[in-house]
Residue, then its C-alpha position, 0 to 999 in steps of 0.5 A: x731450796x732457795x738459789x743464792x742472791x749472788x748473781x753469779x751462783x749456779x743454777x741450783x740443783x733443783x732448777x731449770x731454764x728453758x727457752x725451747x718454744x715447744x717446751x714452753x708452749x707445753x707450760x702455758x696453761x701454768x703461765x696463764x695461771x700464775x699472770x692470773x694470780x699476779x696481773x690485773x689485766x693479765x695477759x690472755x693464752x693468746x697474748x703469749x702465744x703471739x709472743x712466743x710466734x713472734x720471729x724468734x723473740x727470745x722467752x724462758x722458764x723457770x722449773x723448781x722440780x719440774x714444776x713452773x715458777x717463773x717466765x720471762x717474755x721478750x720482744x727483739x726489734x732491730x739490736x734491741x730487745x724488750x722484756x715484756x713479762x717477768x713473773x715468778x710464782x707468788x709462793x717463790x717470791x722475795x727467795x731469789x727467783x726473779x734475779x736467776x731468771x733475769x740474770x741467766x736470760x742476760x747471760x743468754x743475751x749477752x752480745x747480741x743485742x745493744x740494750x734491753x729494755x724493760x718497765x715496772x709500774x713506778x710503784x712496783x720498788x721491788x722490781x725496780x731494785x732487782x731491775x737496779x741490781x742487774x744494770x738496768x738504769x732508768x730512762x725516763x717516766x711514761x706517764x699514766x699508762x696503765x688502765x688505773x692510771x699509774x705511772x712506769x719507770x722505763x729502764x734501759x741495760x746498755x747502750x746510750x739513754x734514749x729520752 
């Protein structure tokens, strides 16, 4: 079963999120796999182990029948917050997944930070429309800062635009 596109639908029966660090960490080794799939360079174990130890900067999962299909990594600093990872699972893409995750970590969010930040590769269109689709507006292009040279789109959900 696939979740609505309509961002203020349920969770789906079949679905959880999870933002305990202990439950997470229990997932790693199928965050590690699913960043292998999808990132090139992914991140190592390491990197989101750091993450998750890093002061109580917020992260989720997403479960389809127990099973992990999505993550989201962040980063707080100060009233901030920087999502660092978005993923969600090859086979689960394009079916609404990626807006649940995002739209409820938002939700969880909501008041205690003044903007979130994130960024795609400028390549990345579908990212950039479900970043759109949940508020995030761009606030400005940082040049060839991946290891093939290509550009990101930094966008920002609340607040005033940082240049």
């Amino acid at each position: 079963m696939s979740p609505k596109n309509d961002k203020s639908s349920p969770l789906p029966e079949n679905c959880t999120l999870i933002s305990s660090v202990s439950i997470i960490m229990k997932h790693i080794d199928s965050i590690c796999a699913i960043e292998a799939a999808s990132f090139d360079p992914p991140w190592t174990r390491n990197d989101f182990i750091n993450e998750l130890g890093g002061g109580g900067s917020p992260s989720m999962i997403l479960l389809n029948k127990g099973m992990l299909i999505g993550y989201l990594f962040s980063k707080k600093a100060l009233d901030e917050i920087t999502i660092n990872k978005l993923c969600i699972h090859a086979e689960y893409r394009g079916r609404g997944y990626g807006n649940l995750l995002l739209y409820n970590f938002i939700e969880q969010m909501r008041g205690q930070f003044s903007r979130i930040f994130l960024e795609a590769a400028c390549t990345n269109t579908t990212a950039i429309r479900l970043y759109t689709k949940n508020g995030f507006r761009v606030n400005r292009i940082r040049k060839a800062i991946y290891a093939d040279g290509a550009d990101a789109v930094e966008m920002v959900r609340g607040g005033e635009e940082v240049r």
